[in-house]
N, C-alpha and C positions, 0 to 999 in steps of 0.2 A: 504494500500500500504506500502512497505517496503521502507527502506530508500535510496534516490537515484533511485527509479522508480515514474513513473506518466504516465496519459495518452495521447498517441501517434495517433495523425491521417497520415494517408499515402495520400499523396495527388498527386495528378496528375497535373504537373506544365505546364500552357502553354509555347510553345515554336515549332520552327519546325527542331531541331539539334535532334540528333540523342540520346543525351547521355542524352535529356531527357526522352526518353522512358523507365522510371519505373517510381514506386511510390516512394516519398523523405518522411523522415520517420520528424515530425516537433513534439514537446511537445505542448499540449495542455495546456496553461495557467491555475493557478487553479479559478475555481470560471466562466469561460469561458465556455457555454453550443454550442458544433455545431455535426452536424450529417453530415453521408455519404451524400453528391450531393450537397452539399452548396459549395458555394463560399467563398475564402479564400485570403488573403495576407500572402506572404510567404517570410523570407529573403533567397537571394541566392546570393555568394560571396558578392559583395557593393552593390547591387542592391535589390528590393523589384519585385516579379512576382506574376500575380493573378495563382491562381490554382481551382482543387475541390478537395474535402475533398473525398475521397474513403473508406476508412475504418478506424474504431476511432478503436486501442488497450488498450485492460486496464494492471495494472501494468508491466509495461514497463519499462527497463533500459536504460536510459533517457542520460544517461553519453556521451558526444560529442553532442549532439544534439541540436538543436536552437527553438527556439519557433516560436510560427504561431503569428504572427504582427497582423493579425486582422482577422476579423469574418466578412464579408459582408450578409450572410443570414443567419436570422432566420431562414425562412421554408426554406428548401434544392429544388434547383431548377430542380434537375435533382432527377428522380426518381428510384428505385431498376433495374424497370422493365429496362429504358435509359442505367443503366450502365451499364447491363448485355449484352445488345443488343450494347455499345462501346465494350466492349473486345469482344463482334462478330466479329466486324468489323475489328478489328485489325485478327484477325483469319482468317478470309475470303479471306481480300482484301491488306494484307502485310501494314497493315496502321501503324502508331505509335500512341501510346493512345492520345497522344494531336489531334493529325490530327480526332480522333475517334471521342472525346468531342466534335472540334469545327465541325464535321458535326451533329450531335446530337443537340448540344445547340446551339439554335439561336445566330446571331450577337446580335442581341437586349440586350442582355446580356453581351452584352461582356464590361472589365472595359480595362482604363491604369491606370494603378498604376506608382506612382513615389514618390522616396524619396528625399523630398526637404529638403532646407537651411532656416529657416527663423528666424529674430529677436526675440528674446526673449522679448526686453524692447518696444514693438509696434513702433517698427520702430524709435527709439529718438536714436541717436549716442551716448555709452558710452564715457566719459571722458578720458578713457584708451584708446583707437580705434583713431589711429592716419593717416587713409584709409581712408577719410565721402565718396569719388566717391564708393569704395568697397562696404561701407557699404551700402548704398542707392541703388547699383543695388542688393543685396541679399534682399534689405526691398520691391524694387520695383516687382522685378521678382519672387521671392519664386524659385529660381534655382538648377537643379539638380547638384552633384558633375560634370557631365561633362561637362554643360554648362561654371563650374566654371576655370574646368581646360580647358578647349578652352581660354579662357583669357590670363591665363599664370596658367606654376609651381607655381611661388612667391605667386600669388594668393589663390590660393588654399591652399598653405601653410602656409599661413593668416589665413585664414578661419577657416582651422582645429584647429592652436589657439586657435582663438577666441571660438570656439566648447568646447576646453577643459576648458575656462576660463566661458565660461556659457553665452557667450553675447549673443550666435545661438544656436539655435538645431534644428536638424532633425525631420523632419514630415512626416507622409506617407499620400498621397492623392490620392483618389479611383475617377476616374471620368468614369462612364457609360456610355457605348454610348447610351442611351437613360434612362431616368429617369424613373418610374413606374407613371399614372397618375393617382397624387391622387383628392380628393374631401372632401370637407365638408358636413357633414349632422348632423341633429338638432334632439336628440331623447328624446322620451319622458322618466322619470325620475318619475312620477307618474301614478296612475289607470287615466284610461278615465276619471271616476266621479269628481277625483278631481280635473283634468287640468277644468272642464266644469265650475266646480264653482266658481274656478281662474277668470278663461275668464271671466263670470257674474259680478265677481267683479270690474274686471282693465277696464271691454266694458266700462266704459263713459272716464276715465281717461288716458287709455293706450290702446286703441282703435288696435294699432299694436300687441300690447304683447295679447290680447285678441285673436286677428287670428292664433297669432303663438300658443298657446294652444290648440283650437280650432280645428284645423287641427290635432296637435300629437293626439287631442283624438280618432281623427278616423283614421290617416297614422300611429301612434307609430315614424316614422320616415320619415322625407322629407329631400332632397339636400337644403342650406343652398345656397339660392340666396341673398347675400347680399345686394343686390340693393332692393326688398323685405322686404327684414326681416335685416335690418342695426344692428350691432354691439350692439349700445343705445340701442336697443330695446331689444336684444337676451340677453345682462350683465345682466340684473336684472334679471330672468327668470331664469338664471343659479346660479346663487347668493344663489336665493331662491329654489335650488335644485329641481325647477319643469322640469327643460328641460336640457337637457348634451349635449355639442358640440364637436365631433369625426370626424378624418379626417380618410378615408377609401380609398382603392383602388375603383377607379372609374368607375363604372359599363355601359355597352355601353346601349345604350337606343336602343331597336326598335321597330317594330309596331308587335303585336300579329298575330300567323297564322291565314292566311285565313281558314275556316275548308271549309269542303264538297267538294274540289275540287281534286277527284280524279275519274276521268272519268272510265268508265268500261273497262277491260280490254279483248284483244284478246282472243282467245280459247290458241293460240300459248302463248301467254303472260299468260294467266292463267296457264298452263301446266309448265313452268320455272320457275313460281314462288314456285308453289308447289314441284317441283322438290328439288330448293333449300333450301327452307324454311326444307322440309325432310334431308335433309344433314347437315344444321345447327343444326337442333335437336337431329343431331348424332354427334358434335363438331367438330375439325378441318379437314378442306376437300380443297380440292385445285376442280374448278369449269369451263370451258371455258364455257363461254356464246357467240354462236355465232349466230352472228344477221344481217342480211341484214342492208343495212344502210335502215335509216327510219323506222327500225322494230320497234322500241320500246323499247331498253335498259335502259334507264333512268326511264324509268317507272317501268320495272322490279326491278331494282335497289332501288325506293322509298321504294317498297312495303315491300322489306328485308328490309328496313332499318328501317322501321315503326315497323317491328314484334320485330327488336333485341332494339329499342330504347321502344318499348311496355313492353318488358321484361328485365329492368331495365339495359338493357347494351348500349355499343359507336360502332358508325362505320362510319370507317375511306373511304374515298374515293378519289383518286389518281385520276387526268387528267395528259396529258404529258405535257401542255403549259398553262399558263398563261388566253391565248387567247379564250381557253375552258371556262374558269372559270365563265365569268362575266354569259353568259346565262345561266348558271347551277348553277349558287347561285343564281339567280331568282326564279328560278322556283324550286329548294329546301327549300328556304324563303319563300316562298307561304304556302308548307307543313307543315315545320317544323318550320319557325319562331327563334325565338333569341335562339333556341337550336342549330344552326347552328356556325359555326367559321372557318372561312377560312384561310390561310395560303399560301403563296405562292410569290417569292421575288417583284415581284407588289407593295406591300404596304409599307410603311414607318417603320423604324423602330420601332416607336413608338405604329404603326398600330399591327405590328408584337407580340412585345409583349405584348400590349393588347389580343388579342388572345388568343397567348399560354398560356398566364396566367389562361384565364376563362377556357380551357382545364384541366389547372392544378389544379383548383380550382373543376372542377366538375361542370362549369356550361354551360358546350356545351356537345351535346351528339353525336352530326355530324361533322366530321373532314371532309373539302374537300381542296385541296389543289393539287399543284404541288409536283415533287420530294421531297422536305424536309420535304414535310409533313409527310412523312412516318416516324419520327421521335415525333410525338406529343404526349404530355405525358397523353395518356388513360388511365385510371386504369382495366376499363371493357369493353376491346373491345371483341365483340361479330362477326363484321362481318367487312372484308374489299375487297373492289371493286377497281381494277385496268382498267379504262376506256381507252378503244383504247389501250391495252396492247400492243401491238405491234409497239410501237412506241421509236424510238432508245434514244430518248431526257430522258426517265426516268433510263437512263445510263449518272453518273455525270464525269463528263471530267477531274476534276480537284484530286489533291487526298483530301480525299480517295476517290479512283473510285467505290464508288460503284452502285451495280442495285438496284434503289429503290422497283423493284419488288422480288427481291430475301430477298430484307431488308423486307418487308410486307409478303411475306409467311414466313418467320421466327420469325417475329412479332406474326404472326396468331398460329402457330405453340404452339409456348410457351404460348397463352393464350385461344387455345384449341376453334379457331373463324374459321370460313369458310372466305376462298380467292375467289372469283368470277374472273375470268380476262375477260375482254369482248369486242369482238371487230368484225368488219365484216370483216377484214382479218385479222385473225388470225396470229401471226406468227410463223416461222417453229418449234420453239421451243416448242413454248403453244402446238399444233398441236400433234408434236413430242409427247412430256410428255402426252398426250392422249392416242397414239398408246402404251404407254410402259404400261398405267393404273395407270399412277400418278396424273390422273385427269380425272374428268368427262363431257362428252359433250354434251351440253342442246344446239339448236339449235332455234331461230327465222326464218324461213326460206321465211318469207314473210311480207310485210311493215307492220305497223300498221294500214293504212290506207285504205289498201285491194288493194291498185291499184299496178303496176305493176311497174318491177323498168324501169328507163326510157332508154330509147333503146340507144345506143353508137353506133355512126357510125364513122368509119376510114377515115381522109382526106387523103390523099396519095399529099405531097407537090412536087414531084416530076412533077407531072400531071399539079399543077398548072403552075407552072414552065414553063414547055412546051407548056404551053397555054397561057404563054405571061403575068400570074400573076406572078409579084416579092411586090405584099402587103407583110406585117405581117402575115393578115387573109385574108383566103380560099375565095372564091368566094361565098361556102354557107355560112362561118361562118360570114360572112358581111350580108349577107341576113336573116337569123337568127336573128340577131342583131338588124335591123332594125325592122324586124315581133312583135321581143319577146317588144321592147321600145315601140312600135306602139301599142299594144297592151294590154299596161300600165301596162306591167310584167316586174320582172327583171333578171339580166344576171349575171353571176361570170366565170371570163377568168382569167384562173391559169398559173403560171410561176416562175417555182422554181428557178428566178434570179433575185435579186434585182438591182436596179440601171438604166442608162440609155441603157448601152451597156458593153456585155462580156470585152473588149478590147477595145485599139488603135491601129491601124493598118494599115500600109504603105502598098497603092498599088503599088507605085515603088520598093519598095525593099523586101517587106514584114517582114520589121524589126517590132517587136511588145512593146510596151512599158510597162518595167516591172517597179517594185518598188524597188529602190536604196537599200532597208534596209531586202528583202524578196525574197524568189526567186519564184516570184507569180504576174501572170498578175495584172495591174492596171485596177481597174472598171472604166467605164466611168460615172461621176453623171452629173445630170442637176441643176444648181445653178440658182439664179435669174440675174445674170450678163453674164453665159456662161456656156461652157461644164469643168467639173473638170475632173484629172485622181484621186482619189482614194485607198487607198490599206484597204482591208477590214481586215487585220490582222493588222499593226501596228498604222494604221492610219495617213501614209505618204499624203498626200495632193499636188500636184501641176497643174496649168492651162492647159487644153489640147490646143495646137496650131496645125498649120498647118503641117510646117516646119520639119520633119524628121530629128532626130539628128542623124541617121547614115546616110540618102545617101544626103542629103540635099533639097530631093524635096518636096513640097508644097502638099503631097499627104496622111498625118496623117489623118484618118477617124475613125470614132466608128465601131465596129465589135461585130455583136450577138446582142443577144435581153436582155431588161432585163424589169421589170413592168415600169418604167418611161417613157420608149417609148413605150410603148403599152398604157398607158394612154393619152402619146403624140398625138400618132396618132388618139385614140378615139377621143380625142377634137379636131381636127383639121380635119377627114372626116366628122365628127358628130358637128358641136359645141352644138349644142343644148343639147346633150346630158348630164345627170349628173353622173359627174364619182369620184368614191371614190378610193383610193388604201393604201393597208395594206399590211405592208411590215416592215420590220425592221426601217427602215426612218422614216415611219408615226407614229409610234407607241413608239418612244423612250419617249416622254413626258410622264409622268402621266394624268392618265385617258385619253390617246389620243386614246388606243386599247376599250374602252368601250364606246369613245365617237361616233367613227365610225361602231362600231358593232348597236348601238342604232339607229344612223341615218339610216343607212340601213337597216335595220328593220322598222325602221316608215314608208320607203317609200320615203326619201330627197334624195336618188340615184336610177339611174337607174342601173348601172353597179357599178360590184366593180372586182376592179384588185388586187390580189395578191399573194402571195408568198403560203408555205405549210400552215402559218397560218388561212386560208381559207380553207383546202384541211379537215377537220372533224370538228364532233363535233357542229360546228354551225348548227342552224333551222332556214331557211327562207324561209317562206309558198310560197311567191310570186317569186322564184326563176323557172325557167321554163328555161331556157338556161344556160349550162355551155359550155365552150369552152378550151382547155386545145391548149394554143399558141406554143409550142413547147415542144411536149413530148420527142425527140429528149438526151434534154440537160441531159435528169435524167439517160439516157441509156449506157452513155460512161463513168461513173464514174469508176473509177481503184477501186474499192468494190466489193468483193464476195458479198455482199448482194444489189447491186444497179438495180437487177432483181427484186426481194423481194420488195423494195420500190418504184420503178417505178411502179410496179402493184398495192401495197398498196396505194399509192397519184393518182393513176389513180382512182381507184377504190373509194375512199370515195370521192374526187370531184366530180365524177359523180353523187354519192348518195347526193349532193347539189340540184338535180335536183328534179320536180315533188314530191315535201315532202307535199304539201296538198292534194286540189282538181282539182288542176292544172295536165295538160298533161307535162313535161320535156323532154329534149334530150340534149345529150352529143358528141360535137364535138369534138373528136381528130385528129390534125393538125402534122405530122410523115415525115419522110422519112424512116421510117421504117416503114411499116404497119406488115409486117410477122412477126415481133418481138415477141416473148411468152408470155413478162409480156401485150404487146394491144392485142394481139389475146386473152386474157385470161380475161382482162378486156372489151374489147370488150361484151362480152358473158359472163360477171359476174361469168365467172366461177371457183370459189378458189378451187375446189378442180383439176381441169384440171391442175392450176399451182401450187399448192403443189405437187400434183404425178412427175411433171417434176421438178423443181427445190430441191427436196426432192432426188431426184437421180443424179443430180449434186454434189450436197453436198455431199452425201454419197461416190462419186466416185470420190474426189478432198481432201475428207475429212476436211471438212467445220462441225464449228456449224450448228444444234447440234449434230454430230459426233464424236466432241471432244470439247475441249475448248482453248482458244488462252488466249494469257497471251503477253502484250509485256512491254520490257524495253526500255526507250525513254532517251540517254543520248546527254544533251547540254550545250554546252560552245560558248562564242567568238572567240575560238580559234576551228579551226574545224581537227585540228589536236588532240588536246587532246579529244574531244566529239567522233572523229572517234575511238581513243583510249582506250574511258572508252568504248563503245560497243562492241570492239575488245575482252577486258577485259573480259568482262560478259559474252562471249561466250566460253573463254576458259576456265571460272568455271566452266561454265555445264559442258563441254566435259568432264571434269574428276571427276564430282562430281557422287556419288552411282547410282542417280536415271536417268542417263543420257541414258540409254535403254529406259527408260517409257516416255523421251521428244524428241520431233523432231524439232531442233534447225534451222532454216533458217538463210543465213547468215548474218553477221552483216554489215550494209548496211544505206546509206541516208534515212531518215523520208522521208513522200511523199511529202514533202514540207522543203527543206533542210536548208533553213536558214530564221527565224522570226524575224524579229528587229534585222539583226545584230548577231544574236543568231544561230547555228550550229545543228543539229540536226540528230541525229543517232539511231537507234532500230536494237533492235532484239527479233524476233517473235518466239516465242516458242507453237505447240503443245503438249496438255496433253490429256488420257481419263478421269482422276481426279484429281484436285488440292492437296487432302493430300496427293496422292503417290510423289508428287516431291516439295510441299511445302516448306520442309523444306533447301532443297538443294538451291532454287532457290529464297529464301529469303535469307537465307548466302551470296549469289553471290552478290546479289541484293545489302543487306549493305554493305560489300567489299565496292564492288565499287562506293555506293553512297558515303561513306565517304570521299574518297578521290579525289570526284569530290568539294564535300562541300569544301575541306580545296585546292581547285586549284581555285574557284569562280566560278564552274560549278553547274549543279543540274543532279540530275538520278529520277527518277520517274517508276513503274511498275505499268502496270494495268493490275491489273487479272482478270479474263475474260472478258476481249477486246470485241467490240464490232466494234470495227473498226480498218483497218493497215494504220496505216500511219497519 
């Protein structure tokens, strides 16, 4: 290197401001070894920010530049393949590199760094130092400059003093949000032969050091139980160079695969697998698998996974919920055993990054996981499976927005692995991309277990009605009920609303009680004292009463259904009955969603009530009755696709039914029976409503048609939010590519104020996102900036999956 140059890593600083979107150029200390993906302290202005290291330059003119404060990883935590796939994202989805990394790298990783104050003389008050209160809370706190200066200026300017006179100095302190967890192990340090001869000698005298010998001759190395094998015993052993004590990352323990359990497979199941296994062997392919519920996907699925993990590659496997997971790492841990690692926000952070680690390491070969899974760092992935593709939850809400399915065929893509998408409703998209030939359609077109799927019959609530029933449930779906319990089978009664009751609701006046901070009906919950009002966005909270605060009369009641009363009323027509419910409520504990999927399963309910989290993916043999309590609520949603998913949660709840050797049936409970998505599920028929809701779309010009994109600006003030939307609309209108978008006007979110917060969009059609990209990212910063520097925020999500 020449004089005045060295080398330069470009680092990617976290942050969510605008201006730190590039890479900051820092000197790499000399004598200092780090690589692209590692983690980094970095100074910027008075402060210390962690970063990654993205690319190390060699001789480099170095002049103005500051150095990297520290090094947090040896091995780099983020891989080639990770980072390639962050500047994706940024590319895709308008994201900024920081917002890339932190969807990419787990929290589990994440650090605060902070530059403290601390005593130099271990905390003793120099004789100079005429402040001991000062001093003592810098020896006590270890405090950052601004803690210092909340105190007072004077303070502070004390301090600095004392800085230059050497009493203090500055420290930087990296704390983790979770640790790595390490372990002891005990290795051996000589041949078998000679630990044996060791042992032969110390057996009468040192009777423990003999066992610990003993065992290294035939483990080489054991975990280091110090309650076992104490300290006294382990010094002399290492003294005498026969045995070495290493503290290693700590390896999760489980029980080996079960072998032999892989049951014969259908002709239809046999033909799929061949199908794809054929497409794998011809490298990257994009795949619909589509399968009746009950067909057998999961098993199709093994059998790829076994051939691409038999040939020395990883694959990766995507569910949309949480709720999927627990029975499908069962019954993939049977197969596959501690080659498995799951991932999904479920687990603890610690949980977490165990995981991804043994990924990173190479010692998983099965990635199953929720939406971030699709970030797990494979070296060779070979194949990946997006289960129930169709399902809108593997679209991330927050930024960056991205589709974890569009992140996995892009994954696959670059490492030249077949994509499977698989589901028994398809959606219009997957479908779509078939008709154009950017994918191939392998079909299950019959259960695995030869029977028939179980018949759906329409209640028409209207009939009840007139015949003097005002129940919950139908006349049959009561008689059902009691048949299917009686009969020591069980039931699942769907209802895509949580809580006791839609509303509160004045029969005198019809005033309806919203929430002070939101502009959004308040749920009604059921507490153990009384009925609560609720708001499921901000989490207002107060007592529902009788008393009407607009007309004054005693006439406040709950309105609409939601699972709490329909458990209600289970136990109170039935007590006998045993009833579980799953639902957002039940399930917020830790292992509360695995601990009621299990009980129900053994057989400790007869019924289970809930939400879409019940509506796929789960197997329960004993299931013979489903009931679907108001399909009604899913059919008025202000969503071009609330057809599309009414049909889809009709349709796989139903597939709840008759999954063994049992007979099934499926009640739905409507006032709409003629409705397309029940007449459609009715009569299982997907392709009846793909041919209709395919020419909706095309004729309203709906995904996949085109692609939607919106800008979502909010403030406090809903004059300025109304403002920055206003703004954003009139950059298109004059920006180059404003032919190729079709701007809707700018206009209230469908929920116009959150906590207090304002809320404004504007919805933009494209036929592609690079023809107007660039214009509509320009707009986009504009006006984010100067929402930032008012106390507002602007947010884009490119291709939208939802308005409003």
């Amino acid at each position: 290197m020449t004089r005045g140059t060295a080398r330069v890593a470009e680092v990617v600083v976290e942050g969510t401001a605008l201006f730190l979107d590039k890479r900051f150029d820092y000197v790499i200390p000399p004598g200092v070894d780090v690589s692209p993906g590692a983690r980094v302290v970095v100074p910027m202005r008075e402060s210390v920010r962690s970063g990654i290291v993205w690319a190390v330059r060699e001789d480099v003119d170095t002049r103005g530049l500051r150095a990297l404060a520290r090094v947090i990883d040896r091995v780099p935590v983020l891989t080639p393949h990770q980072m390639r796939m962050a500047e994706w994202l940024c590319d895709r989805y308008a994201a900024t590199l920081p917002e890339a990394v932190s969807a990419v790298l787990p929290g589990a990783f994440r650090v605060r760094v902070r530059k403290v104050v601390v005593p130099n003389s271990e905390g003793r008050v120099p004789n100079d130092v005429k402040d001991a209160p000062l001093f003592a809370f810098v020896a006590d706190r270890a405090p950052e400059w601004s803690e210092i200066r909340a105190r007072s200026r004077a303070d502070e300017r004390t301090v600095r003093i004392w800085l230059e006179a050497g009493f203090v100095r500055e420290e930087i302190r990296v704390d983790e949000a979770v640790g790595e967890k390490r372990r002891a192990y005990l290795v051996a340090c000589a041949e078998a032969d000679v630990l044996r001869l060791e042992a032969e000698r110390r057996r009468r005298r040192a009777r423990r050091q003999a066992e610990i010998l003993l065992r290294l001759a035939a483990e080489r190395e054991v975990p280091w139980d110090r309650r076992a094998y104490p300290p006294a015993s382990v010094t002399p052993l290492v003294e005498a160079g026969l045995v070495g004590a290493v503290e290693r990352r700590a390896k999760r323990e489980s029980a080996p695969p079960e072998v032999g359990d892989w049951p014969e497979l259908t002709p239809y199941q046999t033909s799929a697998v061949r199908a794809l296994a054929e497409m794998a062997r011809g490298g990257h392919g994009v795949a619909l698998l589509h399968g009746v519920t009950g067909s057998g996907k999961t098993e199709v699925y093994m059998h790829l996974i076994r051939a691409a993990v038999d040939e020395g590659g990883q694959a990766l496997v995507l569910v949309p919920e949480i709720a999927l997971t627990p029975q499908l790492v069962q019954r993939f841990e049977r197969r596959f055993g501690d080659q498995i690692a799951v991932l999904h926000s479920g687990l603890s952070l610690g949980e977490r990054r165990e995981e991804w680690t043994r990924v990173l390491e190479g010692e998983a070969s099965v990635v199953i996981g929720a939406r971030s899974a699709v970030f797990a760092p494979m070296h060779k992935l070979r194949l990946v499976v997006i289960d129930e593709e169709h399902e809108p939850s593997y679209k991330q809400e927050d930024a960056p927005h991205y589709d974890a399915r569009e992140v996995a065929m892009w994954r696959a893509r670059e490492a030249g692995a077949l994509v499977v998408l698989g589901s028994a409703t398809p959606s219009l998209a997957s479908m779509f991309r078939v008709e154009r030939g950017e994918a191939r359609l392998v079909s299950l077109p019959v259960r695995a277990n030869r029977r028939p799927l179980p018949p759906v019959d329409v209640i028409d609530m209207r009939d009840e009605l007139r015949g003097g029933n005002r129940s919950i449930f139908s006349r049959r779906l009561a008689a059902e009920l009691e048949r299917t319990v009686s009969e020591g089978m069980q039931a699942i009664l769907f209802l895509n609303r949580r809580g006791f009751a839609h509303a509160a609701l004045c029969r005198a006046c019809g005033h309806s009680m919203e929430c002070p901070r939101c502009d959004i009906h308040l749920t009604v919950h059921r507490r153990a004292d009384g009925h609560v009002l609720l708001c499921h966005y901000c989490g207002h909270e107060e007592p529902l009463v009788r008393r009407c605060p607009a007309c004054g009369e005693d006439a406040l009641v709950p309105y609409g259904l939601g699972t709490e009363q329909v458990e209600q009323h289970l136990l109170r027509t039935w007590p006998e009955m045993r009833v579980l419910r799953m639902d957002l409520d039940t399930t917020r504990r830790k292992g509360a969603l695995e601990s009621i999927i299990d009980r129900f399963q053994r057989g400790d309910a007869d019924v289970l009530v809930g939400t879409q989290m019940i509506a796929k993916g789960l197997d329960f043999p004993r299931v013979r009755l489903v009931g679907v309590v108001a399909a009604d609520a899913m059919l008025t949603l202000p969503d071009y696709r609330a057809n599309e998913r009414a049909f889809q949660l009709l349709t796989q709840v139903a597939g709840r039914a008759g999954r063994a050797d049992t007979d099934g049936i499926t009640l739905i409970q409507t006032y709409q029976p003629g409705h397309r998505a029940i007449e459609a599920a009715k009569s299982h028929d997907y392709r009846m409503f793909y041919e209709r809701e395919r020419e909706s779309r095309e004729f309203f010009r709906y995904p996949p048609f085109c692609e939607l994109a919106v800008f979502l600006a909010s403030h406090s003030e809903e004059r300025l939010a109304r403002g920055a939307a206003a703004r954003f609309e009139r950059e298109l209108a004059r920006s180059p590519s404003a032919a190729s978008l079709t701007v809707l006007p700018a206009g209230p979110s469908g929920i116009r104020r959150i906590d207090n917060v304002y809320r404004y969009q504007v919805v933009m059609k494209y036929a592609a996102w690079q023809d107007v990209k660039e214009d509509v990212v320009r707009a986009y910063r504009l006006v984010k900036e100067k929402m930032n520097r008012l106390g507002g925020s602007a947010v884009l999500d490119v291709n939208a999956q939802r308005i409003g």
